[in-house]
C-alpha positions, 0 to 999 in steps of 0.5 A, a space after each residue: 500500500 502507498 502513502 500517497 493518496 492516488 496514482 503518481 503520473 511519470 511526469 509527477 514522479 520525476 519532478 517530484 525526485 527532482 526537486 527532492 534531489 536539488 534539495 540534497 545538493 544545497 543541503 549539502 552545502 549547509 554542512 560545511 558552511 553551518 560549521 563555520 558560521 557556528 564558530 561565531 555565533 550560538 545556535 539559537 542566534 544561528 536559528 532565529 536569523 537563518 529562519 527569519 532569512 527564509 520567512 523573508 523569502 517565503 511570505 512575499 512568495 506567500 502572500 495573503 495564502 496563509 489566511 486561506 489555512 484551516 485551524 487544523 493546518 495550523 496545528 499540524 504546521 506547528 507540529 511539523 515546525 516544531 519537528 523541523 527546528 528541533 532536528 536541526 537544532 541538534 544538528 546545529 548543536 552536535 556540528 561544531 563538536 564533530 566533521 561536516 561529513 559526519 554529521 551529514 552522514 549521521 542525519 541520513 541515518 533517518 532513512 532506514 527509520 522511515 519505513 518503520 515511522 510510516 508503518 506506524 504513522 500512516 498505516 501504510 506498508 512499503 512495497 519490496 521495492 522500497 525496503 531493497 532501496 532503504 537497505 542499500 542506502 543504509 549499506 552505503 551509509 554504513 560505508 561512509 560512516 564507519 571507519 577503523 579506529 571510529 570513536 562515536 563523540 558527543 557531537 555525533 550522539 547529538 546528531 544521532 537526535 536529528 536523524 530520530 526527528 527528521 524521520 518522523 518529520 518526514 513521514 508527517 510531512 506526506 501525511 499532513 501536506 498531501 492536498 495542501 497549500 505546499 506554499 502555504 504550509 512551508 511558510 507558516 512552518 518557517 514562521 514557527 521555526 523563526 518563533 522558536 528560533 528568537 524565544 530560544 535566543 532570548 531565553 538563552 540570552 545569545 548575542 545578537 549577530 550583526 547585520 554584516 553577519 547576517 547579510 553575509 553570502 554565507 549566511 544567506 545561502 543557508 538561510 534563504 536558499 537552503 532554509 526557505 527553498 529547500 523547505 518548499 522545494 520538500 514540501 512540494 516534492 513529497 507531495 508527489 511521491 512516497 515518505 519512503 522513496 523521498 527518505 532514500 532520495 535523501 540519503 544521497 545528501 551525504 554525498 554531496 556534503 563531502 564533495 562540498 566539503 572537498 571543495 570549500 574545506 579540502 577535505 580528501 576524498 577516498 574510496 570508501 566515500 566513492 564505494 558508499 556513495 555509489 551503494 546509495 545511488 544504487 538504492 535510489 535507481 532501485 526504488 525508483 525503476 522497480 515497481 
Protein backbone atom coordinates (compact mmCIF):
# COMPACT_ATOMS: atom_id res chain seq x y z
CA UNK A 1 0.00 0.00 0.00
CA UNK A 2 1.08 3.52 -0.83
CA UNK A 3 1.17 6.65 1.26
CA UNK A 4 0.24 8.76 -1.49
CA UNK A 5 -3.17 9.11 -1.79
CA UNK A 6 -3.83 8.28 -5.61
CA UNK A 7 -1.92 7.07 -8.80
CA UNK A 8 1.73 9.35 -9.23
CA UNK A 9 1.95 10.30 -13.10
CA UNK A 10 5.50 9.69 -14.59
CA UNK A 11 5.65 13.42 -15.04
CA UNK A 12 4.59 13.97 -11.22
CA UNK A 13 7.02 11.43 -10.10
CA UNK A 14 10.03 12.88 -11.85
CA UNK A 15 9.51 16.21 -10.85
CA UNK A 16 8.73 15.42 -7.78
CA UNK A 17 12.53 13.32 -7.30
CA UNK A 18 13.99 16.23 -8.98
CA UNK A 19 13.36 18.78 -6.52
CA UNK A 20 13.91 16.35 -3.90
CA UNK A 21 17.33 15.73 -5.38
CA UNK A 22 18.02 19.54 -5.57
CA UNK A 23 17.30 19.55 -2.10
CA UNK A 24 20.40 17.23 -1.14
CA UNK A 25 22.55 19.23 -3.30
CA UNK A 26 22.14 22.69 -1.50
CA UNK A 27 21.71 20.95 1.94
CA UNK A 28 24.77 19.58 1.21
CA UNK A 29 26.43 22.67 1.35
CA UNK A 30 24.79 23.82 4.52
CA UNK A 31 27.40 21.32 6.49
CA UNK A 32 30.27 22.72 5.88
CA UNK A 33 29.31 26.32 5.83
CA UNK A 34 26.83 25.90 9.11
CA UNK A 35 30.08 24.57 10.60
CA UNK A 36 31.95 27.71 10.24
CA UNK A 37 29.20 30.05 10.90
CA UNK A 38 28.76 28.11 14.25
CA UNK A 39 32.05 29.10 15.24
CA UNK A 40 30.69 32.65 15.59
CA UNK A 41 27.59 32.62 16.85
CA UNK A 42 25.40 30.40 19.31
CA UNK A 43 22.86 28.06 17.99
CA UNK A 44 19.67 29.71 18.97
CA UNK A 45 21.18 33.13 17.36
CA UNK A 46 22.08 30.95 14.08
CA UNK A 47 18.22 29.58 14.07
CA UNK A 48 16.41 32.64 14.73
CA UNK A 49 18.11 34.69 11.62
CA UNK A 50 18.60 31.71 9.26
CA UNK A 51 14.60 31.03 9.57
CA UNK A 52 13.62 34.81 9.62
CA UNK A 53 16.02 34.85 6.14
CA UNK A 54 13.78 32.00 4.90
CA UNK A 55 10.48 33.74 6.30
CA UNK A 56 11.54 36.74 4.32
CA UNK A 57 11.82 34.64 1.17
CA UNK A 58 8.70 32.94 1.57
CA UNK A 59 5.76 35.35 2.78
CA UNK A 60 6.09 37.72 -0.39
CA UNK A 61 6.20 34.46 -2.30
CA UNK A 62 3.05 33.56 0.13
CA UNK A 63 1.24 36.50 0.23
CA UNK A 64 -2.41 36.66 1.63
CA UNK A 65 -2.46 32.15 1.07
CA UNK A 66 -1.73 31.97 4.93
CA UNK A 67 -5.19 33.28 5.53
CA UNK A 68 -6.76 30.67 3.50
CA UNK A 69 -5.17 27.94 6.19
CA UNK A 70 -7.79 25.98 8.25
CA UNK A 71 -7.07 25.74 12.05
CA UNK A 72 -6.20 22.09 11.62
CA UNK A 73 -3.36 23.12 9.47
CA UNK A 74 -2.22 25.43 11.72
CA UNK A 75 -1.92 22.80 14.34
CA UNK A 76 -0.28 20.37 12.05
CA UNK A 77 2.09 23.45 10.62
CA UNK A 78 3.22 23.78 14.41
CA UNK A 79 3.86 20.31 14.64
CA UNK A 80 5.98 19.98 11.77
CA UNK A 81 7.96 23.37 12.98
CA UNK A 82 8.26 22.02 15.90
CA UNK A 83 9.94 18.55 14.30
CA UNK A 84 11.91 20.51 11.70
CA UNK A 85 13.69 23.10 14.29
CA UNK A 86 14.28 20.60 16.65
CA UNK A 87 16.46 18.10 14.35
CA UNK A 88 18.03 20.94 13.35
CA UNK A 89 18.87 22.42 16.27
CA UNK A 90 20.55 19.23 17.18
CA UNK A 91 22.17 19.30 14.20
CA UNK A 92 23.47 22.89 14.69
CA UNK A 93 24.40 21.54 18.45
CA UNK A 94 26.40 18.44 17.84
CA UNK A 95 28.30 20.16 14.01
CA UNK A 96 30.88 22.15 15.66
CA UNK A 97 31.85 19.06 18.04
CA UNK A 98 32.03 16.69 15.05
CA UNK A 99 33.13 16.99 10.92
CA UNK A 100 30.86 18.33 8.22
CA UNK A 101 30.96 14.66 6.70
CA UNK A 102 29.85 13.02 9.88
CA UNK A 103 27.25 14.97 10.54
CA UNK A 104 25.64 14.51 7.07
CA UNK A 105 26.11 11.01 7.43
CA UNK A 106 24.84 10.85 10.81
CA UNK A 107 21.46 12.76 9.60
CA UNK A 108 20.78 10.38 6.59
CA UNK A 109 20.69 7.78 9.26
CA UNK A 110 16.98 8.87 9.10
CA UNK A 111 16.21 6.87 6.20
CA UNK A 112 16.11 3.41 7.50
CA UNK A 113 13.99 4.59 10.26
CA UNK A 114 11.20 5.96 7.78
CA UNK A 115 9.61 2.80 6.65
CA UNK A 116 9.11 1.84 10.37
CA UNK A 117 7.74 5.58 11.16
CA UNK A 118 5.38 5.38 8.36
CA UNK A 119 4.12 1.82 9.11
CA UNK A 120 3.43 3.45 12.47
CA UNK A 121 2.04 6.75 11.48
CA UNK A 122 0.47 6.28 8.14
CA UNK A 123 -0.83 2.55 8.38
CA UNK A 124 0.91 2.03 5.50
CA UNK A 125 3.49 -0.70 4.08
CA UNK A 126 6.29 -0.14 1.77
CA UNK A 127 6.46 -2.14 -1.23
CA UNK A 128 9.80 -4.93 -1.67
CA UNK A 129 10.95 -2.45 -3.87
CA UNK A 130 11.19 0.34 -1.11
CA UNK A 131 12.63 -1.70 1.87
CA UNK A 132 15.57 -3.06 -1.34
CA UNK A 133 16.46 0.61 -1.66
CA UNK A 134 16.39 1.58 2.06
CA UNK A 135 18.65 -1.16 2.96
CA UNK A 136 21.49 -0.24 0.08
CA UNK A 137 21.04 3.34 1.10
CA UNK A 138 21.76 2.08 4.97
CA UNK A 139 24.51 -0.09 3.37
CA UNK A 140 26.08 2.63 1.66
CA UNK A 141 25.51 4.97 4.54
CA UNK A 142 27.44 2.25 6.71
CA UNK A 143 30.38 2.68 4.39
CA UNK A 144 30.78 6.29 4.72
CA UNK A 145 30.19 6.24 8.25
CA UNK A 146 32.02 3.70 9.89
CA UNK A 147 35.92 3.61 9.66
CA UNK A 148 38.78 1.90 11.93
CA UNK A 149 39.59 3.16 14.97
CA UNK A 150 35.96 5.19 14.55
CA UNK A 151 35.07 6.90 18.24
CA UNK A 152 31.22 7.96 18.41
CA UNK A 153 31.98 11.64 20.26
CA UNK A 154 29.05 13.88 21.65
CA UNK A 155 28.60 15.89 18.98
CA UNK A 156 27.90 12.55 16.95
CA UNK A 157 25.28 11.04 19.82
CA UNK A 158 23.85 14.72 19.33
CA UNK A 159 23.33 14.27 15.55
CA UNK A 160 22.20 10.83 16.08
CA UNK A 161 18.59 13.02 17.59
CA UNK A 162 18.33 14.61 14.43
CA UNK A 163 18.44 11.59 12.47
CA UNK A 164 15.45 10.22 15.18
CA UNK A 165 13.45 13.58 14.40
CA UNK A 166 13.74 14.04 10.65
CA UNK A 167 12.25 10.54 10.21
CA UNK A 168 9.23 11.48 11.57
CA UNK A 169 9.48 14.67 10.18
CA UNK A 170 9.41 13.13 7.01
CA UNK A 171 6.80 10.98 7.15
CA UNK A 172 4.11 13.52 8.72
CA UNK A 173 5.42 15.90 6.08
CA UNK A 174 3.32 13.37 3.33
CA UNK A 175 0.73 12.79 5.99
CA UNK A 176 -0.35 16.40 6.56
CA UNK A 177 0.55 18.17 3.23
CA UNK A 178 -0.91 15.79 1.00
CA UNK A 179 -3.79 18.16 -0.96
CA UNK A 180 -2.43 21.01 0.92
CA UNK A 181 -1.11 24.52 0.01
CA UNK A 182 2.84 23.48 -0.28
CA UNK A 183 3.38 27.12 -0.34
CA UNK A 184 1.22 27.93 2.39
CA UNK A 185 2.19 25.19 4.52
CA UNK A 186 6.02 25.89 4.29
CA UNK A 187 5.89 29.49 5.36
CA UNK A 188 3.69 29.19 8.12
CA UNK A 189 6.29 26.05 9.27
CA UNK A 190 9.13 28.52 8.78
CA UNK A 191 7.02 31.23 10.66
CA UNK A 192 7.08 28.71 13.84
CA UNK A 193 10.79 27.98 13.13
CA UNK A 194 11.67 31.97 13.24
CA UNK A 195 9.49 31.98 16.70
CA UNK A 196 11.31 29.19 18.30
CA UNK A 197 14.37 30.42 16.73
CA UNK A 198 14.27 34.02 18.68
CA UNK A 199 12.18 32.68 22.21
CA UNK A 200 15.48 30.40 22.01
CA UNK A 201 17.84 33.21 21.90
CA UNK A 202 16.07 35.33 24.16
CA UNK A 203 15.98 32.61 27.00
CA UNK A 204 19.39 31.81 26.40
CA UNK A 205 20.29 35.49 26.35
CA UNK A 206 22.85 34.77 22.93
CA UNK A 207 24.50 37.73 21.25
CA UNK A 208 22.68 39.06 18.56
CA UNK A 209 24.84 38.95 15.12
CA UNK A 210 25.34 41.69 13.29
CA UNK A 211 23.96 42.99 10.07
CA UNK A 212 27.05 42.14 8.05
CA UNK A 213 26.75 38.65 9.78
CA UNK A 214 23.50 38.05 8.82
CA UNK A 215 23.88 39.57 5.22
CA UNK A 216 26.87 37.77 4.60
CA UNK A 217 26.92 35.08 1.27
CA UNK A 218 27.39 32.65 3.61
CA UNK A 219 24.67 33.19 5.94
CA UNK A 220 22.01 33.94 3.40
CA UNK A 221 22.87 30.75 1.15
CA UNK A 222 21.67 28.79 4.28
CA UNK A 223 19.10 30.86 5.25
CA UNK A 224 17.31 31.88 2.20
CA UNK A 225 18.19 29.48 -0.20
CA UNK A 226 18.69 26.10 1.95
CA UNK A 227 16.28 27.11 4.58
CA UNK A 228 13.02 28.74 2.77
CA UNK A 229 13.97 26.99 -0.89
CA UNK A 230 14.81 23.85 0.32
CA UNK A 231 11.59 23.61 2.62
CA UNK A 232 9.14 24.41 -0.09
CA UNK A 233 11.01 22.59 -2.58
CA UNK A 234 10.46 19.16 0.08
CA UNK A 235 7.13 20.14 0.78
CA UNK A 236 6.26 20.26 -2.91
CA UNK A 237 8.03 17.11 -3.82
CA UNK A 238 6.83 14.68 -1.43
CA UNK A 239 3.71 15.90 -2.03
CA UNK A 240 4.25 13.73 -5.21
CA UNK A 241 5.66 10.73 -4.12
CA UNK A 242 6.03 8.33 -1.12
CA UNK A 243 7.52 9.23 2.75
CA UNK A 244 9.88 6.26 1.97
CA UNK A 245 11.13 6.92 -1.51
CA UNK A 246 11.92 10.77 -0.58
CA UNK A 247 13.97 9.47 2.59
CA UNK A 248 16.07 7.09 0.07
CA UNK A 249 16.44 10.44 -2.16
CA UNK A 250 17.62 11.65 0.97
CA UNK A 251 20.29 9.64 1.87
CA UNK A 252 22.14 10.91 -1.24
CA UNK A 253 22.63 14.14 0.66
CA UNK A 254 25.98 12.65 2.45
CA UNK A 255 27.48 12.80 -0.96
CA UNK A 256 27.16 15.96 -1.93
CA UNK A 257 28.23 17.26 1.82
CA UNK A 258 31.58 15.58 1.13
CA UNK A 259 32.23 16.84 -2.47
CA UNK A 260 31.40 20.17 -0.81
CA UNK A 261 33.37 19.70 1.97
CA UNK A 262 36.08 18.88 -0.50
CA UNK A 263 35.56 21.72 -2.39
CA UNK A 264 35.18 24.72 0.49
CA UNK A 265 37.40 22.63 3.32
CA UNK A 266 39.62 20.37 1.23
CA UNK A 267 38.51 17.60 2.76
CA UNK A 268 40.01 14.24 0.99
CA UNK A 269 38.07 12.06 -0.76
CA UNK A 270 38.53 8.41 -0.74
CA UNK A 271 37.31 5.11 -1.98
CA UNK A 272 35.45 4.32 1.00
CA UNK A 273 33.43 7.59 0.06
CA UNK A 274 33.10 6.53 -3.52
CA UNK A 275 32.06 2.69 -2.52
CA UNK A 276 29.49 4.07 -0.16
CA UNK A 277 28.16 6.64 -2.11
CA UNK A 278 27.80 4.53 -5.22
CA UNK A 279 25.54 1.77 -2.88
CA UNK A 280 23.41 4.65 -2.02
CA UNK A 281 22.64 5.77 -5.61
CA UNK A 282 22.46 2.01 -6.28
CA UNK A 283 19.44 2.01 -3.83
CA UNK A 284 17.77 5.31 -5.31
CA UNK A 285 17.82 3.51 -9.01
CA UNK A 286 16.20 0.60 -7.33
CA UNK A 287 13.33 2.42 -5.69
CA UNK A 288 12.78 4.17 -8.27
CA UNK A 289 12.57 1.71 -11.60
CA UNK A 290 11.42 -1.11 -9.69
CA UNK A 291 7.79 -1.24 -9.18
Amino acid sequence: MSDVSRPLTRRESLLADGLLVLVTVIWGITFPLSRTLLKQIQPDAFMAVRFTLALALLLPVCGTRLLKLKIRDWWNALLLAALFFAGILFQNIGLPLTTSTNSAFLTALSVPLVPFAAIWLLKTTPPLSSWIGCGMAMAGLLILTIQPGMTIGRGDLITLGTALVFAFEIVLVTKFLTGRDAVAMSTAMTLFCAAFGWIGCWAMHDSLPTMAFALSIPMLVVGVLAGGGTLLAQNYGQQHTTAVHAAIIFSIEPIWAGMWSHLINGDVLGPRIWTGGACILLGVVVSELWP
